[in-house]
SEKE-587821 format. One line per field, with one value per residue: residue number from 1; residue in one letter; x, z, y of N, C-alpha, C, O in turn. Coordinates in steps of 0.02 Angstrom, whole numbers. Each point is the difference from the previous one (the first is absolute). Layout:
N
seq = NUM,...;
type = A,...;
nX = X,...;
nZ = Z,...;
nY = Y,...;
caX = X,...;
caZ = Z,...;
caY = Y,...;
cX = X,...;
cZ = Z,...;
cY = Y,...;
oX = X,...;
oZ = Z,...;
oY = Y,...;
end
This chain:
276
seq = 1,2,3,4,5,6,7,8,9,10,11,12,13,14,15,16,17,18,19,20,21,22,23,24,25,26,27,28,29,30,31,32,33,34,35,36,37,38,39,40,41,42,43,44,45,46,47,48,49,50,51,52,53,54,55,56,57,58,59,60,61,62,63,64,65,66,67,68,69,70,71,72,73,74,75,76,77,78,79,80,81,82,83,84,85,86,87,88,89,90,91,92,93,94,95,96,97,98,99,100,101,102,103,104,105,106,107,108,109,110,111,112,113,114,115,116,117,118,119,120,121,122,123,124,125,126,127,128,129,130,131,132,133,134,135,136,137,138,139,140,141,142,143,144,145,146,147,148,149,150,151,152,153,154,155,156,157,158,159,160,161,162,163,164,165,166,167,168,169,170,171,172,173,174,175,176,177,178,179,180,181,182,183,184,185,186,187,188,189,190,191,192,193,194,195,196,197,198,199,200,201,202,203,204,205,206,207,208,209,210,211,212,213,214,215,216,217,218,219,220,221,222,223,224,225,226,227,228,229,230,231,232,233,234,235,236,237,238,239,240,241,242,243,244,245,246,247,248,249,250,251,252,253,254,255,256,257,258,259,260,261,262,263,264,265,266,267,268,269,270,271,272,273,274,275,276;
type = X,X,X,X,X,X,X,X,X,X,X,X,X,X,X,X,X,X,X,X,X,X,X,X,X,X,X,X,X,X,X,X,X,X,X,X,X,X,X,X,X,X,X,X,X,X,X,X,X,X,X,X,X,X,X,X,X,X,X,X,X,X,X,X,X,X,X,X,X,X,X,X,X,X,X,X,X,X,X,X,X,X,X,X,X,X,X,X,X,X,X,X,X,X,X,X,X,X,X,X,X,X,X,X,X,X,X,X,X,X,X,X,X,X,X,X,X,X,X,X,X,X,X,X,X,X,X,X,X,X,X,X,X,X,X,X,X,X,X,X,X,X,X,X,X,X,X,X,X,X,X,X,X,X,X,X,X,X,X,X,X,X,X,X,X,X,X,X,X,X,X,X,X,X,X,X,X,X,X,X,X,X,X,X,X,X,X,X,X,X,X,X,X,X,X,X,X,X,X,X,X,X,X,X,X,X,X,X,X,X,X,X,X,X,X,X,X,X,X,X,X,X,X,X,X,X,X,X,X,X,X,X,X,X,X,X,X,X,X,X,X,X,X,X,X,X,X,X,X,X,X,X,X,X,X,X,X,X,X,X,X,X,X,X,X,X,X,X,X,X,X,X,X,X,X,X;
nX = 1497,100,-97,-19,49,21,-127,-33,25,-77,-94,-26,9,-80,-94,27,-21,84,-75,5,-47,-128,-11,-66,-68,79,-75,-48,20,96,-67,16,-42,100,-13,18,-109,-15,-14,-55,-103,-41,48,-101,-37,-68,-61,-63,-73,120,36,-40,-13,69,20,-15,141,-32,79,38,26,63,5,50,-56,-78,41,44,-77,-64,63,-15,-84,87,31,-50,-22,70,63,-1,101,68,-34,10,115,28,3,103,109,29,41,14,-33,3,69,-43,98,-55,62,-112,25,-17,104,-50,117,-17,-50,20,101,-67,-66,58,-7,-83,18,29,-32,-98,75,-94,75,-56,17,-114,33,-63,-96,65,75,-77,67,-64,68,-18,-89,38,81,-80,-50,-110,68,-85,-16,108,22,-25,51,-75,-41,47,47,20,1,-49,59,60,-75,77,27,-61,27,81,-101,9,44,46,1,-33,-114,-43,81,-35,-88,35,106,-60,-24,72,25,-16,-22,64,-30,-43,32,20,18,-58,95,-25,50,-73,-33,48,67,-92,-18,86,-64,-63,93,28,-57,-42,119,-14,-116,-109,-60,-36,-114,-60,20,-71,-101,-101,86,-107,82,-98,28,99,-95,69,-75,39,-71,-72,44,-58,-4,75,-19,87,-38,77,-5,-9,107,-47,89,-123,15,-45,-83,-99,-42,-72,31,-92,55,-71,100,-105,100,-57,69,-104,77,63,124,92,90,96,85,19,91,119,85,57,104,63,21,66,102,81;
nZ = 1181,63,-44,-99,-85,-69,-27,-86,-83,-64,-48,-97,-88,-59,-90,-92,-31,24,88,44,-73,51,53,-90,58,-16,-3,102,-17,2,-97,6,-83,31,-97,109,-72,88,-3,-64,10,78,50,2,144,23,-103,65,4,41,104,43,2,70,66,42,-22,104,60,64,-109,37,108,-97,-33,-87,-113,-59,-16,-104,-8,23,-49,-78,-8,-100,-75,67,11,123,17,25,72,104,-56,31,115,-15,-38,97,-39,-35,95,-50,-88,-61,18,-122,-20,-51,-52,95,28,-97,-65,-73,-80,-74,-88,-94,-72,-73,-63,-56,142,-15,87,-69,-56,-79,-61,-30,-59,-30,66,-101,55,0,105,72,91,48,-20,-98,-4,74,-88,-69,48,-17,40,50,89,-81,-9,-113,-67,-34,-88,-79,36,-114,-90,34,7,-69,47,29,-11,-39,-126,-21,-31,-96,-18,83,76,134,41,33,74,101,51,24,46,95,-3,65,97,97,32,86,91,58,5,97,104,35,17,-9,113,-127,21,-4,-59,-1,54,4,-53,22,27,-98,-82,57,-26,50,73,-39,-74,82,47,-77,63,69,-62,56,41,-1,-3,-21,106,50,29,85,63,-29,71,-75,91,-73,-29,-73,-116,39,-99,102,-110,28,-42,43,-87,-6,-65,-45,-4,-9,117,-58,93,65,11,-7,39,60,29,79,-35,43,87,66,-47,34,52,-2,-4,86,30,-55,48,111,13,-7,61,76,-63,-32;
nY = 1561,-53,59,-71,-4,107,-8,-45,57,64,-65,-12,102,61,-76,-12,93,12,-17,-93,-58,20,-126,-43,75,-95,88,11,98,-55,51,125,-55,-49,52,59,-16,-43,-98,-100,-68,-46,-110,1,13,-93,-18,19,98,50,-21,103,149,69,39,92,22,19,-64,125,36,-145,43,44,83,15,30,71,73,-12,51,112,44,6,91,90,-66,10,-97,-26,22,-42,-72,-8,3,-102,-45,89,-22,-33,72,-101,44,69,-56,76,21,-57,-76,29,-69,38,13,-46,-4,92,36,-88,79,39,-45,-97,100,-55,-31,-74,91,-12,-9,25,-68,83,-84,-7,-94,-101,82,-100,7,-2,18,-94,-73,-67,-58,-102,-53,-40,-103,74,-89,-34,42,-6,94,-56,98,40,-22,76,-116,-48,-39,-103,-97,-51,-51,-95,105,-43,-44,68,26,-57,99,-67,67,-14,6,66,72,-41,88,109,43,-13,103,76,-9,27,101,77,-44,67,111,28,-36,62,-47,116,-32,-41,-98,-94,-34,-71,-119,-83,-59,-92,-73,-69,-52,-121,-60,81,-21,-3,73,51,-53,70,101,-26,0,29,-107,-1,-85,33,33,-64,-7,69,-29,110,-82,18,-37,-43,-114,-76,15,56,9,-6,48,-94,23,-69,21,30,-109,77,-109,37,-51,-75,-46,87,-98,105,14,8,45,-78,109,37,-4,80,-28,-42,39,-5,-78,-9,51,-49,-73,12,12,-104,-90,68,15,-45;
caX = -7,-49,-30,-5,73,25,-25,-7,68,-14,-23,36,69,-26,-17,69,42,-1,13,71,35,-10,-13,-70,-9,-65,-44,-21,-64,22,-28,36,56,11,-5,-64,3,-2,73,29,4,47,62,41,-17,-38,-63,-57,-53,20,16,-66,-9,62,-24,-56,20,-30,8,30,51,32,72,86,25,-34,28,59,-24,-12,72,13,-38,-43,66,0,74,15,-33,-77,-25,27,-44,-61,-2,-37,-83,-35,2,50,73,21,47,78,53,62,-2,-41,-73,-23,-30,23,-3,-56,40,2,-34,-11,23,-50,-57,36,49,-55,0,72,-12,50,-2,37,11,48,75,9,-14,-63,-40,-42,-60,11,-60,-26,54,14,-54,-19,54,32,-56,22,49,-17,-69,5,5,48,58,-15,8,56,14,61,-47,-3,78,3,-57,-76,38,-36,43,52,-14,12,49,36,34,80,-22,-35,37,10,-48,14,37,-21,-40,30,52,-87,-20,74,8,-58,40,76,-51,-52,48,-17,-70,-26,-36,70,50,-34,1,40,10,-51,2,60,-33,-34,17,70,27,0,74,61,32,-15,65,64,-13,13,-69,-16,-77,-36,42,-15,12,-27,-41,-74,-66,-18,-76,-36,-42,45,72,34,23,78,-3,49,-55,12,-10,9,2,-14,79,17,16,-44,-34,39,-27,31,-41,20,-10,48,41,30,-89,-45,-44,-58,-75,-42,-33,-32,-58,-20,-60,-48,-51,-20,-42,-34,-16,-35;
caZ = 71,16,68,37,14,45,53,22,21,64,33,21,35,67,83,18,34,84,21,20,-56,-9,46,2,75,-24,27,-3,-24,-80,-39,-74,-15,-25,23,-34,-45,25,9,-84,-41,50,-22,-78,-21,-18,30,-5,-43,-65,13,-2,-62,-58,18,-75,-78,-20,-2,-85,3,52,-20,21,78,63,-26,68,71,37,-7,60,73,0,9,-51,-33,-93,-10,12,-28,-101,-27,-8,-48,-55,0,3,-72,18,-10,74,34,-18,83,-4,42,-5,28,38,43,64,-10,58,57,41,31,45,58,38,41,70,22,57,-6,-37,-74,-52,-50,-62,-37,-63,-9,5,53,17,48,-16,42,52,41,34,39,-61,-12,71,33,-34,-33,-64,-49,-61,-28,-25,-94,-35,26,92,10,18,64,-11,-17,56,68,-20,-42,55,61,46,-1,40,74,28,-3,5,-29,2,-38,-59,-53,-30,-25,-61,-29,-22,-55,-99,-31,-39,-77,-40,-7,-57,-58,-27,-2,-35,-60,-69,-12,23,47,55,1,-6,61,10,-50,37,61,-7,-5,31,76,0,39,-69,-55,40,17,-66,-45,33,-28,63,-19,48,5,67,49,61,21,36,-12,56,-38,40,15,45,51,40,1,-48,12,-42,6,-47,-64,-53,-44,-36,-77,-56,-42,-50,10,-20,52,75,79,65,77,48,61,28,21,70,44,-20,-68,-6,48,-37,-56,34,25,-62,-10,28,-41,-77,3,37,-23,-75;
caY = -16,-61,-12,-69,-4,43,-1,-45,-7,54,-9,-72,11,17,-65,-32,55,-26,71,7,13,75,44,-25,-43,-52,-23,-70,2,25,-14,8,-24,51,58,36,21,65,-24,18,99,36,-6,33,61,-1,-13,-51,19,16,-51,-33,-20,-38,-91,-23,14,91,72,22,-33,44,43,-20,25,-26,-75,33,10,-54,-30,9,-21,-87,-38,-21,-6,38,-16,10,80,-18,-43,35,55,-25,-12,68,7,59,-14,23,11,-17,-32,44,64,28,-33,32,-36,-47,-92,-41,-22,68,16,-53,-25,52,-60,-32,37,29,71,16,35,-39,4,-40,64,-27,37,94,26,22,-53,-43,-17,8,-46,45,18,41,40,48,41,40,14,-43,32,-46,22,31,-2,81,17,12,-65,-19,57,46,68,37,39,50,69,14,1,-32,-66,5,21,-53,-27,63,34,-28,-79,26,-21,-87,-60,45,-44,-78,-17,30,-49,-52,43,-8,-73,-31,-6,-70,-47,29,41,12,2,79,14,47,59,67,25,25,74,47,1,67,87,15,11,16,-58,-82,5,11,-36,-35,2,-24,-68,-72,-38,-51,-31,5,-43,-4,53,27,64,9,13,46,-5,93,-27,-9,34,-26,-101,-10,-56,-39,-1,-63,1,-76,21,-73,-11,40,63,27,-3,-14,-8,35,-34,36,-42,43,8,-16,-19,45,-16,-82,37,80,-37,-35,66,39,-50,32,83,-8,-41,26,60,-37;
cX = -41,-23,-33,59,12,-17,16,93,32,-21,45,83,-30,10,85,22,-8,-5,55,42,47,19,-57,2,-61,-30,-40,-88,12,-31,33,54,55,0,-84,-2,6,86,59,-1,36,54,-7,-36,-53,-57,-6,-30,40,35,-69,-7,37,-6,-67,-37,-46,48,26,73,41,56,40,20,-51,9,57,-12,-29,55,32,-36,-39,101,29,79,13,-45,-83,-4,1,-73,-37,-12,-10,-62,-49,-4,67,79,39,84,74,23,65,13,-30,-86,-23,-34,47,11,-27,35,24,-69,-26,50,2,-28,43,31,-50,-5,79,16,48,-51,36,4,30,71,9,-60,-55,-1,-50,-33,13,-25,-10,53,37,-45,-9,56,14,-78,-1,22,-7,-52,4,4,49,64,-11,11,68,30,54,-53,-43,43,4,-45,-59,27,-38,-10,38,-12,-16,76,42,47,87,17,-6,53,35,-38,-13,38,-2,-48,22,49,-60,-15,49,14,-75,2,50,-49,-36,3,-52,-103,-21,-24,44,13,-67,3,56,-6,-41,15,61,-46,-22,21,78,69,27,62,64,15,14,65,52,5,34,-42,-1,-81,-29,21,-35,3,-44,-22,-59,-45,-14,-116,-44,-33,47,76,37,43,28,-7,49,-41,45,-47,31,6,-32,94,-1,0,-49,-62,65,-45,36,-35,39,-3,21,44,22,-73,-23,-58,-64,-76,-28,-53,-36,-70,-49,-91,-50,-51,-26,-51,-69,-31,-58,-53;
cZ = 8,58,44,13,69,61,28,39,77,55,34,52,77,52,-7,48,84,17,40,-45,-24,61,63,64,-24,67,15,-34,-82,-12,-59,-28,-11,27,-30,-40,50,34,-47,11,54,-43,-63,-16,-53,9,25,-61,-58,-6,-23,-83,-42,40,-31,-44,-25,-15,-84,28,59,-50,28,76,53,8,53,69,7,-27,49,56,-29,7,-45,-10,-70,-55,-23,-8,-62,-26,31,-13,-69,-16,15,-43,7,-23,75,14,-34,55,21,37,3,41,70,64,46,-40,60,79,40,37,45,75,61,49,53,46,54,-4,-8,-70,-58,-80,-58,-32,-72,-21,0,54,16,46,-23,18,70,38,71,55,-22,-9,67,9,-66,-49,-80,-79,-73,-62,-17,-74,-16,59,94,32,20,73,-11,-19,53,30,-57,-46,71,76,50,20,53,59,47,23,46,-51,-37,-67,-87,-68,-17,-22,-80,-41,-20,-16,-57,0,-10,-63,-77,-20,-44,-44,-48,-12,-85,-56,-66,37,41,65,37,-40,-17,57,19,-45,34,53,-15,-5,55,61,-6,49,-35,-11,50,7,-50,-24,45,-18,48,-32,61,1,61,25,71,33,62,-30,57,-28,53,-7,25,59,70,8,-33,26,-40,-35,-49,-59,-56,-46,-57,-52,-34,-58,-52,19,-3,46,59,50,56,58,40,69,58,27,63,42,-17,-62,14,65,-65,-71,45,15,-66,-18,17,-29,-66,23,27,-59,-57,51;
cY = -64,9,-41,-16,25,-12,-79,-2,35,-32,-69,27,27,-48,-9,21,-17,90,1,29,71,56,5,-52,-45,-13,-64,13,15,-63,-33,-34,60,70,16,62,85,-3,49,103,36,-7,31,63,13,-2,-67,-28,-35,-74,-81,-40,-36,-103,-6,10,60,58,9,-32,75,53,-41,17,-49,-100,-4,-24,-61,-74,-5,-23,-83,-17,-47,-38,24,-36,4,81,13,-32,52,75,-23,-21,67,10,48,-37,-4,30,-3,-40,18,56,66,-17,46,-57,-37,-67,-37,-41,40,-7,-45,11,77,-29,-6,46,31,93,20,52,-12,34,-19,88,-12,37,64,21,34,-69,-36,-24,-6,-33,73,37,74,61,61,24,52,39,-37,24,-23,33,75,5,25,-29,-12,-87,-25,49,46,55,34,23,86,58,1,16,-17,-52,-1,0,-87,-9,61,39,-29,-65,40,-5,-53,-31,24,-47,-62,3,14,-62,-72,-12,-30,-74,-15,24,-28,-64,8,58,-1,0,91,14,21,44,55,25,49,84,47,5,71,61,45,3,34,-41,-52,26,-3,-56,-77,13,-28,-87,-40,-32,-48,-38,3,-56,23,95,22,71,16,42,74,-17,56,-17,-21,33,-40,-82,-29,-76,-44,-19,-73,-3,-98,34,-53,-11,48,82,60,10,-23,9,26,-19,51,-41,96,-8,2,-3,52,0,-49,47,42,-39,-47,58,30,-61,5,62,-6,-28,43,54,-83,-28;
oX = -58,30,-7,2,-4,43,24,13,39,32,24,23,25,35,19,22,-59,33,27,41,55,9,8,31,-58,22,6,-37,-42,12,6,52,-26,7,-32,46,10,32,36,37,39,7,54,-4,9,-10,37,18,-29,-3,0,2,-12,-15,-17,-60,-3,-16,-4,13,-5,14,-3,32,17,-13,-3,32,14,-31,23,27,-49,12,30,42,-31,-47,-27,-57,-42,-14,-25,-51,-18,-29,-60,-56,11,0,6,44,25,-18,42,-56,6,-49,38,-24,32,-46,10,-32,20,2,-21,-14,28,20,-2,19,19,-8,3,17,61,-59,58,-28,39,15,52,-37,-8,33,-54,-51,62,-49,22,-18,19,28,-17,1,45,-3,41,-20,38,-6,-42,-12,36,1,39,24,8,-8,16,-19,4,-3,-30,25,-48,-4,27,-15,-25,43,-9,10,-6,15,33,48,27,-12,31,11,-21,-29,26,-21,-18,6,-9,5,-8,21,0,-17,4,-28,25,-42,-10,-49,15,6,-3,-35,18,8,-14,31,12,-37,7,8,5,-36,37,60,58,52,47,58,29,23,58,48,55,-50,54,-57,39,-3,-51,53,-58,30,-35,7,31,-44,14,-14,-12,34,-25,27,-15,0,26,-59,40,-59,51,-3,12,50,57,15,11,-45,51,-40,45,-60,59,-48,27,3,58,-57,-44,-61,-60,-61,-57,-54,-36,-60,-56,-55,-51,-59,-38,-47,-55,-59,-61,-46;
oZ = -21,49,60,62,53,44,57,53,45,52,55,49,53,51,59,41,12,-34,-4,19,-24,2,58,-2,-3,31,-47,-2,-31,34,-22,32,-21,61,-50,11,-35,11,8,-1,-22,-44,-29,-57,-35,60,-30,-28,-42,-58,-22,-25,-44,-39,-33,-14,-59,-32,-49,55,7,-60,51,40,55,46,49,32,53,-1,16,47,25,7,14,38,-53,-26,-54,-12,-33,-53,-46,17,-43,-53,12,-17,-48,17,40,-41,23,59,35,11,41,18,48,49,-34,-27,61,51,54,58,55,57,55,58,52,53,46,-46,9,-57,6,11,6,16,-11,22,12,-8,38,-2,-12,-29,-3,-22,1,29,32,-1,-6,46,8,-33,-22,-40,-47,-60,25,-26,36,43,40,55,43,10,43,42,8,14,19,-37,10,38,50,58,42,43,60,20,-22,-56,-51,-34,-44,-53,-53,-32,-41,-38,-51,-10,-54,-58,-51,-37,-50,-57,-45,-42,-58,-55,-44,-24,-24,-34,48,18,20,16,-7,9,6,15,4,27,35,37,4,44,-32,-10,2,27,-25,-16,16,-40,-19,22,-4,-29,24,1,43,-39,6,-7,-8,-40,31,-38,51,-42,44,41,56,51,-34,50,-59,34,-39,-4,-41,13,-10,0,11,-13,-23,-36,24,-30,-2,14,28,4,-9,13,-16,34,12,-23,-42,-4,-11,-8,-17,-20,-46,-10,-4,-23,-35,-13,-25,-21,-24,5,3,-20;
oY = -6,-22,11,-7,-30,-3,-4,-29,-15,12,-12,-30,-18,2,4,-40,-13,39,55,42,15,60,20,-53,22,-48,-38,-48,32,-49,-56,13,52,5,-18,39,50,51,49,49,42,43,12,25,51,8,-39,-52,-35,-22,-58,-56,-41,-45,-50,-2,14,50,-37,-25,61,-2,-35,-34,-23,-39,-38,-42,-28,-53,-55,-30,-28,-60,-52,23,2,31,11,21,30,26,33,30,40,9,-7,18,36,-59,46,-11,-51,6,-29,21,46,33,5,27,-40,-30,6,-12,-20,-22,20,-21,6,9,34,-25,37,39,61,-17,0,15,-19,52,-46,55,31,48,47,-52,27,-19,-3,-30,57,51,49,55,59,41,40,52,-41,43,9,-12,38,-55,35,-44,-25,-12,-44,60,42,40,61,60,50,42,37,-48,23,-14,-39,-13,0,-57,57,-22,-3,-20,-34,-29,-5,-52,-41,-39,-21,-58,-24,-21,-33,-50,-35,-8,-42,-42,-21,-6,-35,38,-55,13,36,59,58,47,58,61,59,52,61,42,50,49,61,25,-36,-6,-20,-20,-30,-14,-52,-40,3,-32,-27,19,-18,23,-17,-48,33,31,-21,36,-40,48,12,13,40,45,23,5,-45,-23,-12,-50,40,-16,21,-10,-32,61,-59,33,4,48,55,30,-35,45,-31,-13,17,-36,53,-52,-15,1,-5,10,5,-6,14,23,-18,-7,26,14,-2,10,42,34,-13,16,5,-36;
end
């Protein structure tokens, strides 16, 4: 671990950073070049204390997960994330559809999408990362482990999963996730990590297997679906799905579907802002 390094790099990506950037209302009494060090730790869910240290070069070396998080809230490029899992002493990130981490132009385009709920996800449909639009209409989806991480394994071993979604809605949104699924295999032919999944989703759901044997395949695309909210109700909304060129990360954006929708997510703002 280079911690004169580390820190000095940290610090320097911090002053770069414009708080517009983020999100961040630059005030006329800002001081600070940049974002401030109590700035940083919000966006990446951290200390203060702990931000502190690491700019000068005290702390123990970060975790991978928390290297993650602040990648994210300095608006790293592949690149610049790659160099500073190396100045931790950490191996960084695969660039491939395995990679647990948001590509840095996703998430940058989280940012531009404002309150527009939107999230990144990877080919087997863990949440990588989200912006706040995202977070008040569905909560957070990111910050799970193990098997639970992926939303197919939740839809089927967790019935309660479901309860975001009507009824009527339930066995399509079922299917496209098993025909989802079905295309990242193919994709991804001989790697263990899918087909262990798929093995455990057969033991453990009798749903999986029914609809695992009818082998639809479809890549996540343009689709309506309705959310069911416990605060406002349910809000119809259109769902566009981006892809990276290899397929391996997607950018879903939710817009709503008709005025009702747009009062009820407008209201949903309201109550997020009023409840944080």
């Amino acid at each position: 671990m280079q911690r004169d390094q580390l820190a000095d790099f940290l610090r320097r990506r911090r002053e770069a950073i414009h708080p517009a950037d983020v999100g961040i209302a630059d005030g006329p009494r800002r001081r600070t070049a940049g974002l401030r060090r109590e700035e940083v730790a919000m966006l990446a869910g951290m200390s203060v204390d702990y931000i502190v240290r690491l700019e000068q070069g005290r702390s123990s070396q970060p975790s991978t997960q928390l290297l993650g998080a602040l990648a994210r809230a300095l608006r790293l490029s592949d690149d610049e994330r790659a160099y500073l899992f190396h100045l931790a002493g950490h191996q960084p990130p695969p660039a491939d559809g395995t990679a647990r981490l948001a590509r840095a132009g996703l998430v940058r385009m989280l940012d531009l999408l404002g309150d527009t709920p939107a999230l990144v996800i990877s080919d087997l449909g863990e949440v990588l990362a989200q912006n706040r639009g995202s977070l008040l209409l569905t909560g957070d989806l990111s910050a799970r482990t193990g098997d639970r991480r992926y939303m197919i394994y939740r839809w089927f071993t967790e019935p309660d999963t479901r309860a975001v979604h009507t009824s009527e809605d339930a066995e399509h949104h079922a299917r496209q996730l098993v025909a989802d699924l079905r295309a990242a295999v193919g994709r991804r032919s001989g790697d263990r990590e899918v087909a262990a999944l798929v093995e455990r989703l057969q033991a453990q759901s009798a749903d999986f297997r029914r609809l695992w044997a009818d082998h639809e395949v479809a890549v996540r695309r343009a689709d309506r679906k309705t959310f069911v909210h416990p605060r406002v109700g349910p809000i119809l909304m259109d769902c566009e799905t981006l892809v990276t060129p290899d397929l391996g990360q997607q950018l879903l954006v939710l817009t709503p579907a008709d005025a009702d929708a747009r009062e009820r997510l407008e209201l949903l703002r309201v109550v997020g802002v009023e409840k944080f």
